[in-house]
C-alpha positions as CSV (number, residue, x, y, z in Angstrom):
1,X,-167.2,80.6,151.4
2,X,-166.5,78.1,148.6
3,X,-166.2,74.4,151.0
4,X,-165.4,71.4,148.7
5,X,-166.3,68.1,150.4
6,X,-163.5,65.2,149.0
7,X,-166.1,62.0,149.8
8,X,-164.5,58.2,150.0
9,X,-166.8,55.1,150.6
10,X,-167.7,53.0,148.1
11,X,-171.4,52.3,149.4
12,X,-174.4,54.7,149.2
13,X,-176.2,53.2,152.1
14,X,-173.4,53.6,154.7
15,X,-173.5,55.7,157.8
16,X,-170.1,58.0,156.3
17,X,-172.8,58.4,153.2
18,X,-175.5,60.0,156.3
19,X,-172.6,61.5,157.1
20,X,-171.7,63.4,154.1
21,X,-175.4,64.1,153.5
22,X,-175.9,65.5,156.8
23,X,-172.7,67.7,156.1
24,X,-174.2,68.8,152.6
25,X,-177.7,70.0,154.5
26,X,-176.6,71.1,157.5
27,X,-173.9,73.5,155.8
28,X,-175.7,77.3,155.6
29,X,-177.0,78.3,152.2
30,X,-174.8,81.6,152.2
31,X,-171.7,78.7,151.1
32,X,-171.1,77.4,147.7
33,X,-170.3,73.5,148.1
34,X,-169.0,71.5,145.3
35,X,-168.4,67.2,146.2
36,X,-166.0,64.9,144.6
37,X,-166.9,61.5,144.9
38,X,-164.0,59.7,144.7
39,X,-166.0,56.4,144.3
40,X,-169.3,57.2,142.0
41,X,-166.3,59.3,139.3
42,X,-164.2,56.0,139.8
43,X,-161.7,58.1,140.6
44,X,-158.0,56.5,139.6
45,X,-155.8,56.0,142.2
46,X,-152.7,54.6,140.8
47,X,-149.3,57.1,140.4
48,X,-147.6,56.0,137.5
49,X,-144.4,57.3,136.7
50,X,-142.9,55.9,133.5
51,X,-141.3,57.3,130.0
52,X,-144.4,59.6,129.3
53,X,-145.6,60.0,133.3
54,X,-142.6,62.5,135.2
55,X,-142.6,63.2,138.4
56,X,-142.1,66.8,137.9
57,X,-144.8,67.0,135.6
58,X,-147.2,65.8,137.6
59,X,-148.9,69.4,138.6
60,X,-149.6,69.8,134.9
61,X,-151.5,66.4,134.9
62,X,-154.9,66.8,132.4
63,X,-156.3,63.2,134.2
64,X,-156.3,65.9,138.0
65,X,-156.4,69.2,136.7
66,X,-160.6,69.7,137.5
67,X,-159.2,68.9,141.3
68,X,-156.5,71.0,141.4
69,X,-158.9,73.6,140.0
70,X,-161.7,72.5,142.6
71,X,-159.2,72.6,145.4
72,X,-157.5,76.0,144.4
73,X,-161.4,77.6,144.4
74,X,-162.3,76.0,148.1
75,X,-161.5,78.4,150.6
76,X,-162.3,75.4,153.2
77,X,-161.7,71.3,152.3
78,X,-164.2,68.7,154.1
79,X,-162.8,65.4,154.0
80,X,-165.1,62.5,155.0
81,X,-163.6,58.6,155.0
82,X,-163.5,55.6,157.2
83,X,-160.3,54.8,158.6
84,X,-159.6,50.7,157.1
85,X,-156.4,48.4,158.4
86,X,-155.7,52.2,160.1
87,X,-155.3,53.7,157.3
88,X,-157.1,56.0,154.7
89,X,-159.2,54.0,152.0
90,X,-156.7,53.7,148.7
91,X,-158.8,55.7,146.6
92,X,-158.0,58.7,148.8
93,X,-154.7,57.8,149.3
94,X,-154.2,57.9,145.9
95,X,-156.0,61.2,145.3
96,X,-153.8,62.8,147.5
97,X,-150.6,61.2,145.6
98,X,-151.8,62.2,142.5
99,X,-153.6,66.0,143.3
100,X,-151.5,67.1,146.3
101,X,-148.0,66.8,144.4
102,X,-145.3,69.4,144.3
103,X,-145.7,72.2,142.3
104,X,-149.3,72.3,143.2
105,X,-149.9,71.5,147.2
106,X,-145.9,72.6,148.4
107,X,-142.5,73.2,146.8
108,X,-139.4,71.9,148.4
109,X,-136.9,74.3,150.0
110,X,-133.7,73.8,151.6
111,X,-135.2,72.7,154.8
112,X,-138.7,71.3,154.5
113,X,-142.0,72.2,152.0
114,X,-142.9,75.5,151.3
115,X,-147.2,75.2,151.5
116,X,-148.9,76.5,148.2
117,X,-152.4,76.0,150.2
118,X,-152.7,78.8,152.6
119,X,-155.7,80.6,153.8
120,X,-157.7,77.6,153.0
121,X,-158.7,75.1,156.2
122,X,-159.9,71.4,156.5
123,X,-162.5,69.6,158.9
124,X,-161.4,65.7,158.9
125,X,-164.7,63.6,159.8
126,X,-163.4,59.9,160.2
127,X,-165.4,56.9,161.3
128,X,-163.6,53.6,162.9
129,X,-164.7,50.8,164.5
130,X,-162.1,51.0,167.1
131,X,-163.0,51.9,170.3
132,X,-162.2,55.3,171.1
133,X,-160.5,54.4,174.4
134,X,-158.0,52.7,172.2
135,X,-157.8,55.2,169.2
136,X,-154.6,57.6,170.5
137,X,-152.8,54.1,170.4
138,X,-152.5,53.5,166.8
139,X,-151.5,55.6,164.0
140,X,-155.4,57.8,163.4
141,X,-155.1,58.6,159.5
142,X,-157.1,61.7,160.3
143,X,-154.4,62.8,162.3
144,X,-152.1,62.1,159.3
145,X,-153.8,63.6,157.3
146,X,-154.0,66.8,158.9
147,X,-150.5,67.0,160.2
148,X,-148.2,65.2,157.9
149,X,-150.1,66.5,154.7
150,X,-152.8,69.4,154.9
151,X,-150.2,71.4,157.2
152,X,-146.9,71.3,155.2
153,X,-149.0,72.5,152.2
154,X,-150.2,75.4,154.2
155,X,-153.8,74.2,154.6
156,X,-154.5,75.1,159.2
157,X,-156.4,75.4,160.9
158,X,-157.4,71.6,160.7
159,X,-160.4,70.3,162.6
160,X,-160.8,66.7,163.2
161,X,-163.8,64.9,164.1
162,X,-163.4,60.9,164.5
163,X,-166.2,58.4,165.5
164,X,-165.2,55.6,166.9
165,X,-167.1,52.2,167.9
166,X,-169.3,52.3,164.3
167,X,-170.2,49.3,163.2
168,X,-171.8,48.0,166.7
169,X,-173.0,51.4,167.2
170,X,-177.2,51.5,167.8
171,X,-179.4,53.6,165.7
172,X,-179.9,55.9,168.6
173,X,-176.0,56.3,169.3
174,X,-175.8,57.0,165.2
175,X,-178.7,60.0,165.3
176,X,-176.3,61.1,168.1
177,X,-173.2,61.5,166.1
178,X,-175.4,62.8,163.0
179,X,-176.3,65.6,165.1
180,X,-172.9,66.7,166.5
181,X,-171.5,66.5,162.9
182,X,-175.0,68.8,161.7
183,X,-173.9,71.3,164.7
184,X,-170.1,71.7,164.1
185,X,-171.7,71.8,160.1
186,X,-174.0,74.4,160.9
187,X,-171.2,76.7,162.4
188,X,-168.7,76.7,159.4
């Protein structure tokens, strides 16, 4: 199975970063795994649409083609972020805006998006510091993310994983977490 692992935090010494290394070992060897950090390739967020930058162009984008490339090759997409202000961190935001567009991810049809992403699946691992007794009251961008834009471009099942109560976590409760995420890695 080809599994590309779409990585957002800006610093190498966070517990996401144990996160996506602990994906990357705990993955079996029988997988081909390819990781875009959005960060370390200062990855551009900003959509610009202007005189030379259409809309409807924006599938034939040069600046994105190596994702939409990387993404049509994955069979399965990891995405690893923390959720900020409850929300995705911009960067990703703005990959999604930028790579996911129409003509690539979906098409419209008369009712809806047709998905251009099927037979590929997604495991979401977010971390918060919410509490997780308080999580299903705000709007989870790992739950966004898997229903309002993975599934209308054909990309289900969709696991998520999100760990809550982070940053006042103990290093004990953070080898916990490391070692559910290794488990539900070792599986894929």
């Amino acid at each position: 199975m080809n599994i590309l692992i779409i990585y957002a935090h800006p610093n190498c010494k966070s517990f996401n970063n144990a996160i996506l290394k602990q994906v990357e070992s705990s993955i079996p060897s029988t997988h081909k795994i390819k990781t875009i950090d959005l960060y370390k390739e200062n990855f551009d967020p900003v959509l610009k649409f202007d005189e030379e930058n259409k809309r409807r162009d924006l599938a034939k984008s040069p600046e994105t083609c190596k994702y939409r490339d990387m993404i049509k090759e994955a069979d399965k997409l990891i995405f690893i972020f923390p959720i900020w202000w409850s929300g995705m961190p911009a960067i990703l935001k703005g990959f999604i805006d930028r790579v996911f567009v129409s003509g690539f991810a979906y098409s419209y049809k008369k009712i809806g998006l047709e998905g251009h992403l099927k037979g590929k699946s997604a495991w979401i691992i977010t971390t918060m510091d919410a509490p997780a007794i308080v999580v299903p009251l705000f709007n989870d961008y790992g739950k966004v993310l898997k229903n309002q834009i993975l599934k209308p471009c054909g990309i289900t099942p969709a696991k998520l994983t999100s760990l809550a109560t982070v940053e006042s976590s103990s290093q004990e409760k953070r080898e916990s977490l490391l070692k559910k995420i290794s488990q539900i890695a070792s599986n894929i």
